[in-house]
N, C-alpha and C positions, 0 to 999 in steps of 0.2 A: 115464860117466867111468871110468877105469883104477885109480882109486883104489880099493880095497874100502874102507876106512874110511868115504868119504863117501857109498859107496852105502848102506853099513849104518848109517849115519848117518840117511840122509832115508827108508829103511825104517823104522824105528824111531819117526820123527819124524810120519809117516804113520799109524804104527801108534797112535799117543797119541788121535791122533780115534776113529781107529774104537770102540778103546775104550772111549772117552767115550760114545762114541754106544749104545755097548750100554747104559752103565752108566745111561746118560738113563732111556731107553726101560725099564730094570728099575725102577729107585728113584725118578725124578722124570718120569712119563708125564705130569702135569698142571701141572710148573712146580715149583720151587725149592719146597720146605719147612721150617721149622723146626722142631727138636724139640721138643715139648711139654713133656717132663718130663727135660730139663735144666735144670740152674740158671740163676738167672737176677743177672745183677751189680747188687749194692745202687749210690747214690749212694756211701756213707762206703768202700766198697771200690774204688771208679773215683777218690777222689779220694786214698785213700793210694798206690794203685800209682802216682800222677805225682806225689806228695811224694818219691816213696824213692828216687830218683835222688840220687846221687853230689855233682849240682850244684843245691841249692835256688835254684828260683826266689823273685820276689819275692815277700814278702805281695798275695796277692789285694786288690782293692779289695771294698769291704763288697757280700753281696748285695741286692737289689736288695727294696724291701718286696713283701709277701706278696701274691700275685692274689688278687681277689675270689674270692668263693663259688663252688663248683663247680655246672657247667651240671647243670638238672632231668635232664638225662640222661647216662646213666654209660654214654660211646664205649667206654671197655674192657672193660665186658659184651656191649657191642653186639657190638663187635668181635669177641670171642672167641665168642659166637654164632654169627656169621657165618660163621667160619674153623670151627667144630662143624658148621653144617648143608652147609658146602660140600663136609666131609671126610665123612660120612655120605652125600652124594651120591654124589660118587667113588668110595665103596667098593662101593655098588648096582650104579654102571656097570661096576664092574670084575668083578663078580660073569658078567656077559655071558649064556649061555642060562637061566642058574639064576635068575635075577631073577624069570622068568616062575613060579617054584613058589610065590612068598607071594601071586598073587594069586586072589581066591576065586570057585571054579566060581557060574555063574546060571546056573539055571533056564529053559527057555522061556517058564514062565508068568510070570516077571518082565520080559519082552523086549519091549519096545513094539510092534518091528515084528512079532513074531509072537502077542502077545497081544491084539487090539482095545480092549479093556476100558482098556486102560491108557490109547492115544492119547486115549478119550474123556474120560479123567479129568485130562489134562495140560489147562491153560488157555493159552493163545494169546500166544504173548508178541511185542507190538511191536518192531520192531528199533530201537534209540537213534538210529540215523543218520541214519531218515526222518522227517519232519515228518507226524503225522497230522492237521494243520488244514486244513481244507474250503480249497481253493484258490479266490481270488477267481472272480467269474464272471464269463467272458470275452464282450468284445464283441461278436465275431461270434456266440456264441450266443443275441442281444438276440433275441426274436421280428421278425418281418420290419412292416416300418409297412403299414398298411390302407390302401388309397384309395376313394374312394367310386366306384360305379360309374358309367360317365358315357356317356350314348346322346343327342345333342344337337347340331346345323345349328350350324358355328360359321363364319359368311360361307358358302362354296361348298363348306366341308369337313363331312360328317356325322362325329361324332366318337363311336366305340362303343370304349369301351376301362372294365378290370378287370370286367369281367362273369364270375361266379361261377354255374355251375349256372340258367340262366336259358335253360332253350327255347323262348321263347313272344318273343323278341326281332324287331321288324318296323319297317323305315322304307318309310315313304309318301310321295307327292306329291314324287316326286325329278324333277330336271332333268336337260337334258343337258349342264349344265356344271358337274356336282356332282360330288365324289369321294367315297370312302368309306373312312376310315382305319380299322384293329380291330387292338388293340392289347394283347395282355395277357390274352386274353379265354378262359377253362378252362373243359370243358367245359358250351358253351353253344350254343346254335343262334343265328344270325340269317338274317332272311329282309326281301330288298331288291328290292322292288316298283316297274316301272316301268323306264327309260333313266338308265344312269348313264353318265358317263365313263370311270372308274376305280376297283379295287378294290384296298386294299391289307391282307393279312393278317401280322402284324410282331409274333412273339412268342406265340403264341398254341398251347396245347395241348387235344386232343381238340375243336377247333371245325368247327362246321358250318355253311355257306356256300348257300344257296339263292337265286338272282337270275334276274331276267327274261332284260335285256338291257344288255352294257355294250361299247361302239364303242371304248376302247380298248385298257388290258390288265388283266387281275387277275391281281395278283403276291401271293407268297407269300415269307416271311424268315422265318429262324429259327425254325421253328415243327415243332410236331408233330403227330401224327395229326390231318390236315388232312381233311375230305371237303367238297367243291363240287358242286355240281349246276347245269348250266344247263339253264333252261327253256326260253331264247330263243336268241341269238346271242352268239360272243365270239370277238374275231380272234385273240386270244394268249393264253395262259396261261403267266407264268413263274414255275417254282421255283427257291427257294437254300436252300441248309441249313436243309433239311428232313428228314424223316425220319418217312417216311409219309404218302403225299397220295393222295385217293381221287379222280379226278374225272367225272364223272357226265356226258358230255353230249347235247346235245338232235339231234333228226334235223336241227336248222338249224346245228347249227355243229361239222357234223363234221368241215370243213375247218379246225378250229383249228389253230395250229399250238402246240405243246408247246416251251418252253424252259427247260432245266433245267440244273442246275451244284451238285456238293458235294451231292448227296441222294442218298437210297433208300428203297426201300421206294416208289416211283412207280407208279401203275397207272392205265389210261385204258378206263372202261367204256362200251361201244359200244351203243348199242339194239338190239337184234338181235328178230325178230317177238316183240316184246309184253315183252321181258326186255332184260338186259342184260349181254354178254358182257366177260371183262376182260382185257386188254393189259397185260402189264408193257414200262414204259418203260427200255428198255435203261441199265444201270450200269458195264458194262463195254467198252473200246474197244480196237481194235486199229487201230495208224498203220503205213506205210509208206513207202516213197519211190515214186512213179514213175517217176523219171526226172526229172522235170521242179520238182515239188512232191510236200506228205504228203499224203496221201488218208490218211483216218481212215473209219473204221465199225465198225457194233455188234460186239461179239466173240459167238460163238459158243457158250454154255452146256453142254458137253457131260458128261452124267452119269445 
């Protein structure tokens, strides 16, 4: 604007904050104050300076009866406490590096972490927010229920199942239209004498399997450190998720054939003069196309 006046005007008018803002920042860094030890105005002095006007108002109506008893507690000690410990605060803070000289040198040997002595004399203190009551006992940690062990012709099925540490296990006088289920069955032996149909191992850890002769197949599930021995003949032997199958077999059934799926640890021991040498059953495959279809076969172990 052209004006000098109204430049010096809104210069001026500009200037009123700044100043303010210093004078804040010097005299009220923590908010508006009041002086303490200025006077303070009675009732009978606030009520003559509004009589002494020129124009008397009306007579007042009558005040109002007396409040009860004053509360057990006297606010304007409190109060004045308050406005004391807040103003003793503020004056520490404003002190700034020097605050650090009233407080008093320790010792090493008073210092928990470098004195031992001490931690061992402090007591253990629980924290308020945890609960230390033994939490109920959970279900799943109920021990597991027993079954009784059961080795027993139930119609055409032999039925061997929870057998516990038991080597001396033997069924006799079998047919050739019998099965043989084993179910459940920790390290235990059993030995199945004679012509069976079928053998079936389902569940079954560190078990051992010794049989004659069985025409159709003896399969293995879910199981673990499996060993089998044939003494006689057996056209198939299948594994499934297993994981560790030993299998033993006889000069008669060396044309078994091995079917397996989802296992390892497979090995197939061959009699070789008077011993017996052992075969790992391939785990690993490689597919390809010919052209036509995949052709799959064993991969290659190389290491």
């Amino acid at each position: 604007h052209s004006d000098a006046r109204h430049v010096d005007w809104v210069k001026s008018y500009l200037n009123i904050w700044s100043e303010l803002q210093a004078y804040i920042k010097e005299h009220h860094t923590t908010g508006l104050t009041w002086s303490k030890t200025g006077p303070v105005a009675s009732p009978m002095s606030m009520r003559s300076v509004l009589t002494s006007g020129s124009c008397l108002s009306p007579p007042l109506p009558p005040p109002p009866p007396p409040p009860g008893p004053p509360p057990i507690f006297d606010t304007e000690t409190i109060k004045d406490e308050g406005t004391a410990s807040r103003s003793a605060l503020f004056a520490q803070l404003n002190q700034g590096e020097a605050i650090t000289k009233g407080l008093r040198h320790v010792s090493d040997d008073q210092k928990t972490h470098k004195n031992p002595s001490l931690r061992a004399q402090c007591p253990s203190v629980r924290s308020p927010t945890k609960s230390h009551t033994p939490s109920p006992t959970s279900p799943n940690n109920s021990p597991q229920q027993s079954h009784a062990p059961v080795l027993e012709l139930e119609g055409k099925k032999w039925r061997v199942e929870y057998q516990e540490d038991k080597n001396d296990l033997v069924i006799n006088n079998t047919e050739l239209k019998q099965v043989a289920y084993i179910f459940k069955c920790n390290k235990s032996t059993l030995q199945i004498k004679g012509k069976i149909n079928s053998i079936t191992i389902d569940n079954c850890k560190k078990f051992g399997l010794v049989f004659d002769n069985v025409v159709g197949i003896v399969e293995v599930i879910n199981s673990r450190d499996i060993q089998i021995q044939v003494m006689g003949k057996v056209p198939t032997v299948s594994i499934n998720k297993t994981e560790g199958c030993h299998i033993y077999l006889s000069e008669e059934s060396l044309d078994c054939e091995i079917v397996s799926a989802k296992s390892s640890e497979m090995n197939i021991l061959i009699p070789q003069d008077g011993d017996y040498k052992e075969f790992p059953v391939p785990e690993q495959f490689k597919t390809a196309w010919d052209g036509s279809k995949l052709v799959t076969e064993p991969a290659e172990i190389v290491g």
